[in-house]
N, C-alpha and C positions, 0 to 999 in steps of 0.2 A: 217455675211456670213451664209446661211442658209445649214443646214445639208445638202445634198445632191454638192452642191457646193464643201463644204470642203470634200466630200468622190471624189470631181471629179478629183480636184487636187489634191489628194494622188496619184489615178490608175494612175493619168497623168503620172505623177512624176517616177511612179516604171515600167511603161511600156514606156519607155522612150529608144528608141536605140539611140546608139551612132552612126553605121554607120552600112551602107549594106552590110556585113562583107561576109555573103555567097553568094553574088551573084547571088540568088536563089529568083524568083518569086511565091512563094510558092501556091500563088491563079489561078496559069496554074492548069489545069487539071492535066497534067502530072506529075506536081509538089505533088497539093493538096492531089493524094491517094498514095503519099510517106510519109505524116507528121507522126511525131513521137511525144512523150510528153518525153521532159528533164526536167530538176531539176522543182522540185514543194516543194511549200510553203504552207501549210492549217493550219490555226488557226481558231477553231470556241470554242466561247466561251458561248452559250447557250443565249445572250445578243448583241453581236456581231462578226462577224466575217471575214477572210480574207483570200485572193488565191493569190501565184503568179505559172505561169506555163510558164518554157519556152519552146517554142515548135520550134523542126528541123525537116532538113528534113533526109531520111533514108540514101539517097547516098548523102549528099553533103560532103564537105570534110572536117576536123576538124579544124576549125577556130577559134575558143573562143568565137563566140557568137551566140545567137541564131538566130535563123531567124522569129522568132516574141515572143512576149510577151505579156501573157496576165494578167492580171488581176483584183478583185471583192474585195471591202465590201460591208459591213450591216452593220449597226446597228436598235435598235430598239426591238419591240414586233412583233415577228414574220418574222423579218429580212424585216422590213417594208418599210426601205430607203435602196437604195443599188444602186451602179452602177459600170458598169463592164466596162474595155478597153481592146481592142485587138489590137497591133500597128504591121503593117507588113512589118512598112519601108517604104511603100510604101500607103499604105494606114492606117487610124488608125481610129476604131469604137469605139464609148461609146453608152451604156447605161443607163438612167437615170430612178429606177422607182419608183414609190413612192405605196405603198397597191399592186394589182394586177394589174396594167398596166404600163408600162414606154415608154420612146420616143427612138428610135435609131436614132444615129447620126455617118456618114460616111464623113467624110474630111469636116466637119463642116456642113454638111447640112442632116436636116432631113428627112429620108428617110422611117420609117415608126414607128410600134412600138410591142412590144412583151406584152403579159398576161397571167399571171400565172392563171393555174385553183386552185381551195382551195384545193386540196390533194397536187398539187404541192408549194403552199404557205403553208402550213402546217406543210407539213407531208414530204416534198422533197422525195416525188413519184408519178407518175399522169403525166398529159397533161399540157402542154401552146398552145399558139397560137401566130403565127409572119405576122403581116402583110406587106406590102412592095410596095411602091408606092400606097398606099389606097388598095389594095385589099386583100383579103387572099393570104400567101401565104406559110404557111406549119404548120402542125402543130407538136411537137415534144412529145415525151414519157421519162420517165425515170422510172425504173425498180423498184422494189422492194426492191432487194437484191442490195442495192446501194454499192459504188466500197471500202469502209471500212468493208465491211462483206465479211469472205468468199467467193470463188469462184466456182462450182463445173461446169460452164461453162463462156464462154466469159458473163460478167459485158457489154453489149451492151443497148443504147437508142434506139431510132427509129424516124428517121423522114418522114413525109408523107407530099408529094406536093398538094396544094389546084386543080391543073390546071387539075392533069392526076390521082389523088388519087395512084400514084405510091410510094412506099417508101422503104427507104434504110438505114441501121442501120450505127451507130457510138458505135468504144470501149471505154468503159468508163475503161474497166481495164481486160489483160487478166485471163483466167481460172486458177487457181492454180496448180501447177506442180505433186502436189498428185494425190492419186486416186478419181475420182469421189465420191466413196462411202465415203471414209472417210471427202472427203471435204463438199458433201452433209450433213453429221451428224457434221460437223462443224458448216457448215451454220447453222443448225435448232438450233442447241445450242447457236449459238448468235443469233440468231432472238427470242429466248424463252427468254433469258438477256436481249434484249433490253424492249422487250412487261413490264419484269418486274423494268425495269429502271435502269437493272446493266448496264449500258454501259463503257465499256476500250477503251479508245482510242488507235489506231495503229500507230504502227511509221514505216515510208518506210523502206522496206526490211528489214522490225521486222517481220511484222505481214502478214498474208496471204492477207490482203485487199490491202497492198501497196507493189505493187511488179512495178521493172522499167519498164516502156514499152517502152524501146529502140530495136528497132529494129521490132516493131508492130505498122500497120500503125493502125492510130484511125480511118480513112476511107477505106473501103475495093476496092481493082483495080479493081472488077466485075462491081463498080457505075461508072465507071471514064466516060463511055460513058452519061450516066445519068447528071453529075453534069456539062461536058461539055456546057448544054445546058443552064447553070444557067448565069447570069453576075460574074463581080468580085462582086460585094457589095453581092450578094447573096450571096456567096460560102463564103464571110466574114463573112457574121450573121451564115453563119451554123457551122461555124469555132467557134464560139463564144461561140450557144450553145453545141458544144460537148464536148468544152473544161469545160465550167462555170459546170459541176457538182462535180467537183471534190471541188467545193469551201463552198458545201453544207454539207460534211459531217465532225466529228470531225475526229480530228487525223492528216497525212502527213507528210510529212517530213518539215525539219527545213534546 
């Protein structure tokens, strides 16, 4: 069985619902700029590593299970092999990639493929690209100050449509509850740790980088007319990437 296989039936395996418990289509429009991100799982071990994220929606009602799950490994130099799943009950995506390109796979058929630029294979900050049915079709950003540092404002990606050059952001993690100033000179004091290789990892609602974002949707209701105009498989990959950064850095909860 070749690596990427056995990383495939792992995600399978953990992103796996039992039933459609919320009765929530979460990939409506109306739906999608309600999501929220529940219990989350990150292990990164410098060698390999791994995400689980369950994601609800804001108003649905307390059910005991999520209304999708997603989840990523790696393994490798440079998180070389890696594939993600996003299962929504109703639909369920994998990623497969190997170096900087991989293939996207929606209800068993390939529908297009994603590529990391080298700052975002690297250094997980920088651009990819997703293309979808052969053409371009957005390209996505991810921040600096990734959502394990500090916050002194919303921890947001950004993605930009190939078609209209329009683009509209995703929360990767909200602003920290303190003051600007003082979370600012937080920030820079870990970004001046990491440059020199002290890195600590944060544990959820230990540390300022992992705070819950219940009750903050990751998509903002301003796009909801925007994303309207996407398909479901679309608004799946976007789902995917907004969710997949949180699997990139150490730290998380357990």
């Amino acid at each position: 069985m070749s690596t990427l296989e056995d990383l495939e039936q792992q995600v399978r395996a953990e992103t796996r619902l039992t039933s459609a418990a919320t009765g929530v289509d979460i990939l409506l429009p109306q739906h999608f700029v309600s999501i929220v991100r529940g219990g989350l799982h990150v292990r990164n071990t410098g060698v390999s590593r791994e995400c689980k994220v369950e994601i609800l929606t804001r108003n649905a009602p307390a059910v005991g299970e999520p209304a999708a799950i997603f989840a990523c490994r790696a393994v490798g130099w440079f998180d070389s092999s890696e594939v993600a799943a996003l299962n929504t009950g109703k639909l369920l995506l994998i990623w497969k990639r190997e170096g900087k390109q991989g293939e996207i796979v929606v209800a068993e058929r390939s529908v297009g493929r994603i590529e990391l630029g080298w700052w975002l294979r690297h250094a997980y900050i920088g651009s990819g690209c997703v293309w979808f049915e052969e053409n371009l079709f957005c390209r996505f950003t991810l921040p600096i100050l990734g959502p394990s540092s500090p916050q002194p404002r919303d921890c947001t990606g950004r993605i930009t449509f190939a078609s209209d050059q329009t683009t509209i952001k995703f929360v990767i993690n909200p602003r920290d509850g303190e003051s600007s100033t003082a979370t600012i000179a937080s920030a820079l004091a870990w970004g001046w740790a990491r440059l020199r290789g002290r890195y600590v990892a944060a544990a959820e609602g230990s540390q300022p980088g992992y705070q819950s974002q219940s009750g903050r949707t990751i998509f903002y209701p301003s796009d909801q007319a925007r994303l309207a105009e996407l398909s479901d498989e679309q608004r799946l990959i976007l789902l995917a990437l907004a969710v997949w950064p949180w699997a990139l850095y150490k730290g998380g909860g357990t």
